[in-house]
Backbone as XML, in Angstrom:
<?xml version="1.0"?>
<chain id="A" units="angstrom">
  <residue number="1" name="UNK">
    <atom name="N" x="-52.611" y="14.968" z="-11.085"/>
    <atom name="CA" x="-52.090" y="14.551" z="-12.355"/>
    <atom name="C" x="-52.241" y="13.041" z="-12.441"/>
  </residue>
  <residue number="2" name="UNK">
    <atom name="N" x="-52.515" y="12.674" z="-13.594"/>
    <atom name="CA" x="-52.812" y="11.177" z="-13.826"/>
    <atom name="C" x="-52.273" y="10.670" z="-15.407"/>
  </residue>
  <residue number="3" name="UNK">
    <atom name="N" x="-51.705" y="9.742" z="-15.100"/>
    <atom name="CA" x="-50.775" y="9.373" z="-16.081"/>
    <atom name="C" x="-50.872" y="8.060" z="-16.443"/>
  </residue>
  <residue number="4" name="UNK">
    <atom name="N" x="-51.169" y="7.479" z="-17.796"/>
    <atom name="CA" x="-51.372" y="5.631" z="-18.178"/>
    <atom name="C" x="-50.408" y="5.430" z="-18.829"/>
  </residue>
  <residue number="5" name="UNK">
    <atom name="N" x="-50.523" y="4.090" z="-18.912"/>
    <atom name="CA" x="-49.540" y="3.092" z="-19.323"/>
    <atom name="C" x="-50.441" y="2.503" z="-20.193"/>
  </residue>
  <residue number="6" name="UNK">
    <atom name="N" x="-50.570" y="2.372" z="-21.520"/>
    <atom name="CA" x="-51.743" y="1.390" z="-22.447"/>
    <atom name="C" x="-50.765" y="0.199" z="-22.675"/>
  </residue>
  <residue number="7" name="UNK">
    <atom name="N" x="-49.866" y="-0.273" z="-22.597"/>
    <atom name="CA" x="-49.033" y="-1.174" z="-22.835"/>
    <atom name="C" x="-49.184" y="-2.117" z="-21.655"/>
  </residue>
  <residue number="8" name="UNK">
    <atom name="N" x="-48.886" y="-1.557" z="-20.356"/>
    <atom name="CA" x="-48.986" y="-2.107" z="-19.174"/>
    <atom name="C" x="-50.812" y="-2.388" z="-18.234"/>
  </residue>
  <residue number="9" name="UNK">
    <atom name="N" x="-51.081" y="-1.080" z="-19.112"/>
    <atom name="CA" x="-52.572" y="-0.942" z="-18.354"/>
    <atom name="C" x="-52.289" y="-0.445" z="-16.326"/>
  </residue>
  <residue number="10" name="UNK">
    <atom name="N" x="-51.508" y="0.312" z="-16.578"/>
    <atom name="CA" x="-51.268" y="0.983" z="-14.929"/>
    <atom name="C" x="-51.469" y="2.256" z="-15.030"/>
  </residue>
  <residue number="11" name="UNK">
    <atom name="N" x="-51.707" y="2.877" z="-13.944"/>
    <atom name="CA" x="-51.966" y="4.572" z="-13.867"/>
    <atom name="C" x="-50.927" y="4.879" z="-12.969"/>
  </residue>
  <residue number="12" name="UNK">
    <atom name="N" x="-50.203" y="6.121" z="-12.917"/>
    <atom name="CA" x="-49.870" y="6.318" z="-11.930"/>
    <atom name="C" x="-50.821" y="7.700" z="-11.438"/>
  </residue>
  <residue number="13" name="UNK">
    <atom name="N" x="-50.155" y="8.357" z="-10.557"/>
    <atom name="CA" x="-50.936" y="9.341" z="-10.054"/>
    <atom name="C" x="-50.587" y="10.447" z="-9.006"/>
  </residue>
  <residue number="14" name="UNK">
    <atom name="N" x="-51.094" y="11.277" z="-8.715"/>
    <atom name="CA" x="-50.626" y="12.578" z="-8.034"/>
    <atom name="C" x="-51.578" y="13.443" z="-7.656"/>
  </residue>
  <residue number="15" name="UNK">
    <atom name="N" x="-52.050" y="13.752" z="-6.641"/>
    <atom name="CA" x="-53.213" y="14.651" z="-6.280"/>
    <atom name="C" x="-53.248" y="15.042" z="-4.468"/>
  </residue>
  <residue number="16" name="UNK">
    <atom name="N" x="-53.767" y="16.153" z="-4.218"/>
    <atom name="CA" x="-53.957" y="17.017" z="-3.197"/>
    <atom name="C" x="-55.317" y="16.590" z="-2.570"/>
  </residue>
  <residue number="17" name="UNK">
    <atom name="N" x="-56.095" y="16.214" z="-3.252"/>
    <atom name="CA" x="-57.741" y="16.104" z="-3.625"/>
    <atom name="C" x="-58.331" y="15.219" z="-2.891"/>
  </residue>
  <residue number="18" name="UNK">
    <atom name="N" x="-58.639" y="15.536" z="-1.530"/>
    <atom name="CA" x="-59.160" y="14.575" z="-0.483"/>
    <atom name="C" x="-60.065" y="13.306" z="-1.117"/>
  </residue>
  <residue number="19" name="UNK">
    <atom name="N" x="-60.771" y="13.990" z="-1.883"/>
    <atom name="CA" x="-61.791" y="13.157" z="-2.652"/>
    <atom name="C" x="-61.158" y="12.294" z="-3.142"/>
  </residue>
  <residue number="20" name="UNK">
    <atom name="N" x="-60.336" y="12.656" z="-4.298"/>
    <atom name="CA" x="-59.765" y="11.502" z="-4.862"/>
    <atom name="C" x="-58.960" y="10.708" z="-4.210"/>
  </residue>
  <residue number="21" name="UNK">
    <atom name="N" x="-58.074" y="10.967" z="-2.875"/>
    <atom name="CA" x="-57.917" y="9.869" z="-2.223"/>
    <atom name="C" x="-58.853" y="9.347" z="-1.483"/>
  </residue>
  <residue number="22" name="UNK">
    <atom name="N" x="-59.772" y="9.496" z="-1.035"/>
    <atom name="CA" x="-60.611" y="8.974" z="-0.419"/>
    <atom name="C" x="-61.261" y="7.392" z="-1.171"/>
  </residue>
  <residue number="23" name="UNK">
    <atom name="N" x="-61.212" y="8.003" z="-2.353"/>
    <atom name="CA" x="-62.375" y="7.001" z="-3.665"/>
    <atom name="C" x="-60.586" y="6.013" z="-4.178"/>
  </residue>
  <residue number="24" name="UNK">
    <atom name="N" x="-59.600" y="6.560" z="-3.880"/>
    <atom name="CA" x="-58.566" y="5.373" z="-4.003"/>
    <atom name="C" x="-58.591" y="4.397" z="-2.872"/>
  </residue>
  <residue number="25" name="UNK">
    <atom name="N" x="-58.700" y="5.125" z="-1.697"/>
    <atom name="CA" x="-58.542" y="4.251" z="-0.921"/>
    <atom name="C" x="-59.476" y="3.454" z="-0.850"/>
  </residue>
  <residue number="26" name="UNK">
    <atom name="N" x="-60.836" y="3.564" z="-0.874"/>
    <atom name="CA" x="-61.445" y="2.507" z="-1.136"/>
    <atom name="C" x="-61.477" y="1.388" z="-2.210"/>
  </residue>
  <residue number="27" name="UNK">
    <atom name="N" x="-60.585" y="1.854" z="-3.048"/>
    <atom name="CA" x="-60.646" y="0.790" z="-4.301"/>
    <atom name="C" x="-59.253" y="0.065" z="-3.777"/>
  </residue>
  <residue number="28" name="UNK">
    <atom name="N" x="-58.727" y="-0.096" z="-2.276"/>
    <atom name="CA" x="-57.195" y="-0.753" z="-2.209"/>
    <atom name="C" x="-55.897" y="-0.152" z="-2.555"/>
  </residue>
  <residue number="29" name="UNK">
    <atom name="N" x="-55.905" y="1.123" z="-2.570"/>
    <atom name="CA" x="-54.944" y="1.657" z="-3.355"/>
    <atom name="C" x="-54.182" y="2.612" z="-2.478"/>
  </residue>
  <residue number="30" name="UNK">
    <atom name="N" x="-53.014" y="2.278" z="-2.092"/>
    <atom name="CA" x="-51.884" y="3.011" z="-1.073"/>
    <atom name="C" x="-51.101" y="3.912" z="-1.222"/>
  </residue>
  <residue number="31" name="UNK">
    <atom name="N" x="-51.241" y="5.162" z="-0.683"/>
    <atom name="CA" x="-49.692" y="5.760" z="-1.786"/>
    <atom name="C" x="-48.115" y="4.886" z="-1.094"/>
  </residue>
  <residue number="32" name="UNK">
    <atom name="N" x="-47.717" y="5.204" z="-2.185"/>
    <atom name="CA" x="-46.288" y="4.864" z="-1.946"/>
    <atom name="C" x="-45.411" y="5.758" z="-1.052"/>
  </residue>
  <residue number="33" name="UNK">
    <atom name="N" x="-46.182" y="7.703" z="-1.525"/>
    <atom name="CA" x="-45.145" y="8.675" z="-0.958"/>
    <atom name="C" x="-46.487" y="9.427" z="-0.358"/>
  </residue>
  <residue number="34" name="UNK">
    <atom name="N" x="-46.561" y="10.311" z="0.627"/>
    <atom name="CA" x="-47.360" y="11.231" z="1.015"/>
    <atom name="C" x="-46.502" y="12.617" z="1.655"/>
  </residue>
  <residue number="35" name="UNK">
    <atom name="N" x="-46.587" y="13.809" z="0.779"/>
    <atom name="CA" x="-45.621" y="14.465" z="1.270"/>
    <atom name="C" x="-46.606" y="15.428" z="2.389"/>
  </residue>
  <residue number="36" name="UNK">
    <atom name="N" x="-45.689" y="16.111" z="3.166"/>
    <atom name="CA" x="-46.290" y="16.839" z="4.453"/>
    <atom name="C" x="-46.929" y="17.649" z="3.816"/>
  </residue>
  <residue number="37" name="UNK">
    <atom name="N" x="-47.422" y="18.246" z="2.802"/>
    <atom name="CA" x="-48.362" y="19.426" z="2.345"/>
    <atom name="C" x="-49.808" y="18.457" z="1.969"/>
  </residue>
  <residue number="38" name="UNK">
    <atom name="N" x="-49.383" y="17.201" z="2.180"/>
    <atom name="CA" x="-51.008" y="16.155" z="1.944"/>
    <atom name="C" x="-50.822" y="15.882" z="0.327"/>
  </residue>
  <residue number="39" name="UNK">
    <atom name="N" x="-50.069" y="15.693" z="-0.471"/>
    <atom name="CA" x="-49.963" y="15.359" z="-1.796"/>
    <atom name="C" x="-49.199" y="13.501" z="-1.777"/>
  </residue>
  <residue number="40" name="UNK">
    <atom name="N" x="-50.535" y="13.005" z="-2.522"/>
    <atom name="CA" x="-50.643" y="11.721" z="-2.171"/>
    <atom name="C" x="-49.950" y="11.264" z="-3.568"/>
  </residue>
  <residue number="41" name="UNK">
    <atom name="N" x="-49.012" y="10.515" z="-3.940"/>
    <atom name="CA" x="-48.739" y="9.290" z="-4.980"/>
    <atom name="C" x="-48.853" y="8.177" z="-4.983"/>
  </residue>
  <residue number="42" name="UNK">
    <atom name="N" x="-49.410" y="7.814" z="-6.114"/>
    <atom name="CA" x="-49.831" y="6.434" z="-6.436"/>
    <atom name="C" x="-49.176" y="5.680" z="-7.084"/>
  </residue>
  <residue number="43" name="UNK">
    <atom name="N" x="-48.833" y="4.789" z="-7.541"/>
    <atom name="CA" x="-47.940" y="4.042" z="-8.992"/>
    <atom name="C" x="-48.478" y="2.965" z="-9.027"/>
  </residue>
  <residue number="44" name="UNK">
    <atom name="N" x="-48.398" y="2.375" z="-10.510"/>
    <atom name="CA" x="-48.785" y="1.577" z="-10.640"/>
    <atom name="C" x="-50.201" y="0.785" z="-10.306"/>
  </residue>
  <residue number="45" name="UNK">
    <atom name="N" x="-51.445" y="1.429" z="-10.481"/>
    <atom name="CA" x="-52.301" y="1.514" z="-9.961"/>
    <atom name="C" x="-53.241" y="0.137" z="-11.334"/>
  </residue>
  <residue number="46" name="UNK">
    <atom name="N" x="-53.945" y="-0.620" z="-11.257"/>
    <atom name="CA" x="-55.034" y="-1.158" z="-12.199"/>
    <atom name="C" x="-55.408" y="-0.614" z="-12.651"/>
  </residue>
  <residue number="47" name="UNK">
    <atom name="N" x="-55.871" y="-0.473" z="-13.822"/>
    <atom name="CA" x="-56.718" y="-0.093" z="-14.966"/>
    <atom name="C" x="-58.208" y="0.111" z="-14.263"/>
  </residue>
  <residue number="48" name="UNK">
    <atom name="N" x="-58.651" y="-1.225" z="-13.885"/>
    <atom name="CA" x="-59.673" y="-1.070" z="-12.984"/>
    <atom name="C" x="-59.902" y="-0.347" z="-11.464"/>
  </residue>
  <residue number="49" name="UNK">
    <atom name="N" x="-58.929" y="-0.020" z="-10.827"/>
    <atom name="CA" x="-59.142" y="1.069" z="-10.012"/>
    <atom name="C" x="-59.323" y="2.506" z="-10.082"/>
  </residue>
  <residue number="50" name="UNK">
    <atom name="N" x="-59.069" y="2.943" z="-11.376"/>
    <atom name="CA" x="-59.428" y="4.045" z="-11.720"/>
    <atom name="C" x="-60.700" y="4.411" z="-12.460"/>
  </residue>
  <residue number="51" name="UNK">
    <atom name="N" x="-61.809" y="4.956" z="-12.471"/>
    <atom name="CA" x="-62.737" y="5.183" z="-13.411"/>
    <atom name="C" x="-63.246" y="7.226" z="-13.393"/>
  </residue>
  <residue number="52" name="UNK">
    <atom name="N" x="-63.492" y="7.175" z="-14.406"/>
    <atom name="CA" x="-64.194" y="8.516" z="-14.787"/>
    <atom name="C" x="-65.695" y="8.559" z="-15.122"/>
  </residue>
  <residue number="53" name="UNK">
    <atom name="N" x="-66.546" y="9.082" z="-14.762"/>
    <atom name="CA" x="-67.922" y="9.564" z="-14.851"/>
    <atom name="C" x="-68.018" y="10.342" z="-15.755"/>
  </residue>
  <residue number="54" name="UNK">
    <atom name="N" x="-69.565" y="10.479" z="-16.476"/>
    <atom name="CA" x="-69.444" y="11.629" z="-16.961"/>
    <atom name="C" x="-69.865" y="12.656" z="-16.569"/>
  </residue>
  <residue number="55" name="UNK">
    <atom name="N" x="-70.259" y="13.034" z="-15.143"/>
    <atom name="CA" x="-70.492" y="14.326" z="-15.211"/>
    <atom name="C" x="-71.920" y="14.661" z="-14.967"/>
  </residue>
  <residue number="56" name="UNK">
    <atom name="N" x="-72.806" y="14.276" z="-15.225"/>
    <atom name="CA" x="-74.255" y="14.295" z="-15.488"/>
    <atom name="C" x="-74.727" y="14.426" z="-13.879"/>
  </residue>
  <residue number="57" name="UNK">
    <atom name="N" x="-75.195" y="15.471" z="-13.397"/>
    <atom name="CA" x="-75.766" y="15.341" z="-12.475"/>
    <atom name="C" x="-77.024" y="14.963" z="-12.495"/>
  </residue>
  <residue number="58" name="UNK">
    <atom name="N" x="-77.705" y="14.130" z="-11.479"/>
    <atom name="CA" x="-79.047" y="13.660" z="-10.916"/>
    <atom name="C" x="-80.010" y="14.617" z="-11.034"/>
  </residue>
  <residue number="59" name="UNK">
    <atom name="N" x="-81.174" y="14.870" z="-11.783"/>
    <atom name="CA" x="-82.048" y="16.088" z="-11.248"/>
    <atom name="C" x="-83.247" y="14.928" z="-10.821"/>
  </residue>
  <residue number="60" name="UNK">
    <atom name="N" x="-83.812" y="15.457" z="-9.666"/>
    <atom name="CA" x="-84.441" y="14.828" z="-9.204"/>
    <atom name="C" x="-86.018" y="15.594" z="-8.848"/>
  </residue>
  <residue number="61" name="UNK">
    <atom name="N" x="-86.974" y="15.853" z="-9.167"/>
    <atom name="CA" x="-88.026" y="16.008" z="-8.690"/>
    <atom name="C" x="-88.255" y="16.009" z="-6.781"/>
  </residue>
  <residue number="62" name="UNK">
    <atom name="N" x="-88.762" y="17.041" z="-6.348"/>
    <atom name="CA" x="-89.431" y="17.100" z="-5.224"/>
    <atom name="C" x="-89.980" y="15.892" z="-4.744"/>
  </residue>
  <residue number="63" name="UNK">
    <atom name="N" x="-90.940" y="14.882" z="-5.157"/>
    <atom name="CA" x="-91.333" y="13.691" z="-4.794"/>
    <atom name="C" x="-90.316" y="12.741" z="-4.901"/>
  </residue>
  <residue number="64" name="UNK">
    <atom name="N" x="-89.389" y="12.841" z="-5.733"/>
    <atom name="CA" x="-88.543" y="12.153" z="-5.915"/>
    <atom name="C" x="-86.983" y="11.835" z="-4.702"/>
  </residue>
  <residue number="65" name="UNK">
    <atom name="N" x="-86.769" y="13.017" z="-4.414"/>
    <atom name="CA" x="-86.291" y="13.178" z="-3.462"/>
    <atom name="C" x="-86.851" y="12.968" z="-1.710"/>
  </residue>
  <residue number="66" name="UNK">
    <atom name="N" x="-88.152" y="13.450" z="-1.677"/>
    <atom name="CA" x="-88.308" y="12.609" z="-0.834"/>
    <atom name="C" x="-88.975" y="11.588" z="-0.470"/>
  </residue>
  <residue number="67" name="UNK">
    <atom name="N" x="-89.278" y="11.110" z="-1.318"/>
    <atom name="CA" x="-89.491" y="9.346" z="-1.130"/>
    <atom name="C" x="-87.683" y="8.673" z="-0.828"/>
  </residue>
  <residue number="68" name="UNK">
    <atom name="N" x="-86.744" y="9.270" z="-1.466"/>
    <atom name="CA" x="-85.274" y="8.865" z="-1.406"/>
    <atom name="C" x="-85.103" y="8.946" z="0.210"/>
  </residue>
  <residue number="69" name="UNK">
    <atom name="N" x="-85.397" y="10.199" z="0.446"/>
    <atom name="CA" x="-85.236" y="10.737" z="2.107"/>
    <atom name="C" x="-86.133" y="9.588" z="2.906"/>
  </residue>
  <residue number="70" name="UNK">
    <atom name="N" x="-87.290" y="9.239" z="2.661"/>
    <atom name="CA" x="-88.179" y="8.235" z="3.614"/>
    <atom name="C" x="-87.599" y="7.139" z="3.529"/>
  </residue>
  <residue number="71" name="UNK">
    <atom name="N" x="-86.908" y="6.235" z="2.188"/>
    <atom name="CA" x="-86.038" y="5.436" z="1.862"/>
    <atom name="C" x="-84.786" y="5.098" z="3.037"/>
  </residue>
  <residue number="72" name="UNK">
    <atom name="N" x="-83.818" y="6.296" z="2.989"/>
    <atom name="CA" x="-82.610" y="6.256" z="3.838"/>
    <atom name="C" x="-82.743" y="6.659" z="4.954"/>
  </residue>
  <residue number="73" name="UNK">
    <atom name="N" x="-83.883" y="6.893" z="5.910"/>
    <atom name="CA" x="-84.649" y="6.812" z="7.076"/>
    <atom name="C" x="-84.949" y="5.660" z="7.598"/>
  </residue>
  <residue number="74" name="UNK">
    <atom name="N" x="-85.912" y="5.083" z="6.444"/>
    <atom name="CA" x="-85.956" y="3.514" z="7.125"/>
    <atom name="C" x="-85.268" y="2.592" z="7.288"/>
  </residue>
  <residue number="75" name="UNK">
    <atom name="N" x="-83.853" y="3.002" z="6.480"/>
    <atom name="CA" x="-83.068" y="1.939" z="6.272"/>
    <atom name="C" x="-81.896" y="1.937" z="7.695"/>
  </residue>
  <residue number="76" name="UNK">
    <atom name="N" x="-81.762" y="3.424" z="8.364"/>
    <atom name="CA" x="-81.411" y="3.651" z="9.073"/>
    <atom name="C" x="-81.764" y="3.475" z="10.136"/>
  </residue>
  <residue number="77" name="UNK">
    <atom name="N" x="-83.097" y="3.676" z="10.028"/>
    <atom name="CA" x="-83.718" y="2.777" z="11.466"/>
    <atom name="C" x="-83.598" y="1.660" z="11.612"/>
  </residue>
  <residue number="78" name="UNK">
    <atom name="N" x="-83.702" y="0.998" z="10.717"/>
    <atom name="CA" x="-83.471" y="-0.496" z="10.947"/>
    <atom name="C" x="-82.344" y="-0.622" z="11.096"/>
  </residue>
  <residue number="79" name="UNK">
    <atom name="N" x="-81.122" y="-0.601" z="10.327"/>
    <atom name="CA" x="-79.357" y="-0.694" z="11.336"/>
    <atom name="C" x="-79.507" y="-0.126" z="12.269"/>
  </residue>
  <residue number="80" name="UNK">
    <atom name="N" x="-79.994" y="0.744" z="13.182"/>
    <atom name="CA" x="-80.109" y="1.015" z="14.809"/>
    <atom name="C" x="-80.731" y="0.051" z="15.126"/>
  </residue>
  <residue number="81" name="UNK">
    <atom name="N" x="-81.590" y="-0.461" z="15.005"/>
    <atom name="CA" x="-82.483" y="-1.738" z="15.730"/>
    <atom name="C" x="-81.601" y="-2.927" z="15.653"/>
  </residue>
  <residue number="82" name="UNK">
    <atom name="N" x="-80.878" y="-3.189" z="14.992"/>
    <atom name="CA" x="-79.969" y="-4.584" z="14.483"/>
    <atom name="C" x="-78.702" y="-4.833" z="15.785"/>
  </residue>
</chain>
């Protein structure tokens, strides 16, 4: 559950959803409460820490994909070499 403030510009928040804590926590964002069933709260969260997508998945072509794959290969080799 996700809840705004347009006055304040804060979210608060409520979710089970590994994902979505995962993508909070990287934006700095702590819960306040975490209950033992893994249900995370948020309060008072930035305007800017929250965003929505639309949805649109990537279709990607066969060549397309793997030139991506030869891409994140090399890039990986090279952070092992570093």
């Amino acid at each position: 559950m996700i809840t705004s403030n347009d006055e304040t510009k804060l979210w608060d928040v409520f979710t089970l959803q590994q994902t979505i804590i995962t993508k909070l926590r990287k934006v700095g964002a702590e819960p306040y409460k975490v209950d033992s069933d893994g249900a995370h709260y948020y309060k008072d969260l930035k305007f800017s820490q929250v965003s929505f997508r639309s949805g649109k998945e990537r279709v990607m072509s066969e060549e397309q994909r793997q030139a991506a794959s030869e891409r994140f290969k090399k890039m990986h080799e090279e952070k092992k070499a570093e």
